[in-house]
C-alpha positions in Angstrom: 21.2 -33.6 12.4 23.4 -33.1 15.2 25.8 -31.4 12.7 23.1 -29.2 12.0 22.3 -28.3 15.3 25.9 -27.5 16.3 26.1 -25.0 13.3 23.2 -23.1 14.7 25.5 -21.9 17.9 27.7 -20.7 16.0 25.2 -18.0 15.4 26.4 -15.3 18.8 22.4 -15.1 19.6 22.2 -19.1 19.9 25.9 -19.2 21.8 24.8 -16.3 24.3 21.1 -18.8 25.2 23.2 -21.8 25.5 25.1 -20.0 27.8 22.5 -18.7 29.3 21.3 -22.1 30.0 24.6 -23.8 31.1 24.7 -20.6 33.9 21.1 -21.3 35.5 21.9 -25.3 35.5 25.0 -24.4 37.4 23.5 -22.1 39.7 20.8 -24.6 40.7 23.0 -27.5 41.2 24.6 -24.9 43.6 20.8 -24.1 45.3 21.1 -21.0 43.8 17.9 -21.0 42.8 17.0 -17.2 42.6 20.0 -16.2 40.3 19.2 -19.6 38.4 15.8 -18.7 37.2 16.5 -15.2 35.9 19.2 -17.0 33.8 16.2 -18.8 32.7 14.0 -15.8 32.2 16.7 -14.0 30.3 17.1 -17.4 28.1 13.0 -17.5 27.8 13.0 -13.7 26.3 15.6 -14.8 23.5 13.6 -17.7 22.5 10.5 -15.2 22.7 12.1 -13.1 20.6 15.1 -14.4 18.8 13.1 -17.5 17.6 10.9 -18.3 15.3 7.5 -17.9 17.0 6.8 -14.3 17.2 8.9 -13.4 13.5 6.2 -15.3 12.1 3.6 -13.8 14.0 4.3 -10.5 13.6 5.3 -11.2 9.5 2.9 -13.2 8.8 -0.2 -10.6 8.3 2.2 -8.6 6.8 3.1 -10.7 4.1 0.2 -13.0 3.4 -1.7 -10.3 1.4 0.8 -10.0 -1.4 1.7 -13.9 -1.5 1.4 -14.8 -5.4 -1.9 -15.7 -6.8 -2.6 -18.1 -9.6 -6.1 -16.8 -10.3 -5.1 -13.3 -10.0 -2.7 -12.7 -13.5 -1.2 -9.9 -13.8 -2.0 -7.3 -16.4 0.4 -4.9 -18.5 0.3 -1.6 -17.2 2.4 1.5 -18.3 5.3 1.0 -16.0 6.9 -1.1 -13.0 8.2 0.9 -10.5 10.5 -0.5 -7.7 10.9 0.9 -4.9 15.0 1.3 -3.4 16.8 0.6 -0.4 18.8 -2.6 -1.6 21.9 -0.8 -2.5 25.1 1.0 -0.7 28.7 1.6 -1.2 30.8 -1.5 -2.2 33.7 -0.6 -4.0 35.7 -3.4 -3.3 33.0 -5.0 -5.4 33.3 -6.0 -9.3 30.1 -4.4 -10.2 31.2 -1.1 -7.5 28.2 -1.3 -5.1 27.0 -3.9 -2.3 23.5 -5.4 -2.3 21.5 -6.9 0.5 19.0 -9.2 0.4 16.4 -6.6 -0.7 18.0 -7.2 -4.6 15.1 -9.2 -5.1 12.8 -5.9 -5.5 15.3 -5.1 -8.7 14.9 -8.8 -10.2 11.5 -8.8 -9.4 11.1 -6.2 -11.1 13.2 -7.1 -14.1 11.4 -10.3 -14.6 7.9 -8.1 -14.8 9.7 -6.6 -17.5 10.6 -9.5 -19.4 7.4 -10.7 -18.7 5.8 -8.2 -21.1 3.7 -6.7 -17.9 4.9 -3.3 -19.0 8.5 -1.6 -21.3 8.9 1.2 -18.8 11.4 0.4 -15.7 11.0 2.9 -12.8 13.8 2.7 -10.1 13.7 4.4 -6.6 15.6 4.7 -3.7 18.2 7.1 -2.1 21.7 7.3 -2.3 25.4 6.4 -0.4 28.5 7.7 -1.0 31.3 5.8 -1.8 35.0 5.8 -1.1 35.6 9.0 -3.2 33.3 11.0 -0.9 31.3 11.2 -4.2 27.2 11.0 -3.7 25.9 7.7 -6.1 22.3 7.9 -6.8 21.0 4.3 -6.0 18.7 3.9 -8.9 21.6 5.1 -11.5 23.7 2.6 -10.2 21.0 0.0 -10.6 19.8 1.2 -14.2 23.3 1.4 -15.4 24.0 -2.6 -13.8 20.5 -3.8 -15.3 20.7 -2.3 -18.9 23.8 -4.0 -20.0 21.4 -7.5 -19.7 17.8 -5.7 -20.4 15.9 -5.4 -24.4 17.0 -2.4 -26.1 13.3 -1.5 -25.7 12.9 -1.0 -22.0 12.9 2.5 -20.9 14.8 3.8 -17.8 13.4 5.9 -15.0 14.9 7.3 -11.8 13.0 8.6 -8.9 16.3 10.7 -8.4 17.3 10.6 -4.8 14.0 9.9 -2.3 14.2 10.3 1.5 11.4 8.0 2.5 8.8 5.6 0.7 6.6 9.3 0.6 8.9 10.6 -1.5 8.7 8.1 -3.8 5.4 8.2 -3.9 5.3 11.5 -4.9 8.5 11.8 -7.5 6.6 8.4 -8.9 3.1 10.8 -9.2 5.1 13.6 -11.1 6.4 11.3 -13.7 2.9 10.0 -14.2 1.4 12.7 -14.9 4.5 13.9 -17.3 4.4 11.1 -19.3 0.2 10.4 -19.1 0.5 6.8 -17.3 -2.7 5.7 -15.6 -1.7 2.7 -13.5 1.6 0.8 -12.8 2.6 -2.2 -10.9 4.8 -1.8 -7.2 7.3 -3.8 -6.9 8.8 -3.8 -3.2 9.8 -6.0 -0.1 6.2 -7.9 0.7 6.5 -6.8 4.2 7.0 -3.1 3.1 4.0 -3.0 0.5 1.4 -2.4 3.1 2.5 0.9 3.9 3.9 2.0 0.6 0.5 1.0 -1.3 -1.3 2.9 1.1 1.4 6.0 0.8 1.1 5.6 -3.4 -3.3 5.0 -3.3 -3.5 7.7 -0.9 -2.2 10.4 -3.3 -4.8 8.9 -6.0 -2.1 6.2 -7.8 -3.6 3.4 -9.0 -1.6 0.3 -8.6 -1.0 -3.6 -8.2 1.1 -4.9 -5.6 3.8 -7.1 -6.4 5.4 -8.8 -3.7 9.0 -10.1 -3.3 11.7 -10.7 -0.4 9.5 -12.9 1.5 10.6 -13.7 5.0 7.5 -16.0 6.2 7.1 -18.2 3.5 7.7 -20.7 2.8 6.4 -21.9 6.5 9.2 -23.7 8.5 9.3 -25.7 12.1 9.3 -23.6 14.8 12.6 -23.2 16.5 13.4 -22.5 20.5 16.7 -21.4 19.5 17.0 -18.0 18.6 19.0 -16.6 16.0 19.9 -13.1 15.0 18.3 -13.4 11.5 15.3 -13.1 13.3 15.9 -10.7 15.7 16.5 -8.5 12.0 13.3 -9.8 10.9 11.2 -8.7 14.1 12.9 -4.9 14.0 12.0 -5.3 10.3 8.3 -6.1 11.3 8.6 -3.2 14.2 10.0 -0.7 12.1 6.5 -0.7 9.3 4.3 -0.9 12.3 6.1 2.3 13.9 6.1 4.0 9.9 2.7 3.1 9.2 1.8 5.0 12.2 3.8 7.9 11.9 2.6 8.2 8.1 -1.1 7.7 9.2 -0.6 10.8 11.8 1.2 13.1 9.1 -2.0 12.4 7.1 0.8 10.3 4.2 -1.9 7.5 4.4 -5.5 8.0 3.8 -8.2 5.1 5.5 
């Protein structure tokens, strides 16, 4: 335990409040008292918002909605389309590109597929460039990676390069109506499918919500030491609050 709790501060977040700390106990043994409670203020807003309290807060009616049901199966539909972001450039890799955590939107989507919920594969997202200077479509590089273990009957779809979850929306609209599909199932990060089922419905797609890369579940104890996972996870909860806004006001989401 105490092993455990030594590893935490070697997060720089965690190091930065314990020093915190140390400071204002110094300044009161010296009866500086004034200096030694904004130490303790300063300390107060990292655990605020570093720790685990207001993540799960602010994630938590996010997420909750597209938590797995058991009496809610799934049905086949025409196609699975997941939405990008979870690729850049990596070309020190084996495979040539780096993924971050948000991978699990592509094997989520995958395992729909093996699952028989549909044969068609849709992959969005943008693009990087890599150390050539050359532009890499992200759903390419994803489609090429995932075919060499996928049936030979799954069929590949790129959204080409999207800006924004709207875009995708929209390129996702055109290819259903090329190829005559009537519903599909979203595959994206569960904190992000709030706004990008709103940005699909609104523009008359009708859809399932499939939720993955879950940052709120499952529950654990709540921690005074802050971290700068969470700090991500709060800008990640602040960023779809801001975009859900600003896609309401440009009249992307219908209520």
């Amino acid at each position: 335990m105490i092993v455990d709790l030594l590893k935490q501060f070697l997060n720089p977040v965690a190091a930065l409040w314990l020093l915190l700390l140390i400071g204002a106990a110094t300044a009161c043994a010296r009866r500086k008292y004034q200096a030694g409670g904004f130490l303790v203020m300063l300390a107060g807003l990292l655990t605020l918002t570093g720790g685990s309290f207001l993540k799960d807060m602010l994630l938590d009616p996010l997420e909750r909605p597209f938590l797995p049901s058991d009496t809610e199966p799934i049905n086949e539909v025409d196609a699975v389309v997941v939405l990008g972001g979870y690729l850049s450039s990596g070309d020190g890799e084996l495979h040539g590109f780096d993924a971050s955590g948000m991978i699990d939107r592509l094997l989520c989507g995958v395992q729909l597929i093996r699952q028989g919920r549909a044969s068609n594969l849709v992959l969005g997202g943008g693009s990087y460039i890599d150390a050539n200077g050359d532009i890499r479509e992200e759903a390419l590089e994803a489609a090429n990676w995932v075919r060499q273990f996928s049936a030979p009957s799954v069929e590949f779809f790129s959204l080409g390069v999207c800006e924004n979850t709207r875009g995708e929306a929209l390129q996702t609209q055109k290819l259903m109506e090329e190829n005559g599909w009537s519903r599909i199932l979203l595959v994206s990060s569960a904190f992000h499918l709030r706004r990008a089922s709103a940005a699909f419905t609104s523009i008359g797609i009708s859809l399932t919500p499939i939720g993955c890369d879950f940052h709120s579940f499952p529950k654990t104890s709540w921690s005074l030491i802050p971290s700068s996972y969470h700090f991500y996870v709060v800008s990640l909860c602040l960023k779809e609050r801001i975009g859900y806004w600003v896609y309401s006001r440009r009249g992307w989401i219908k209520k």
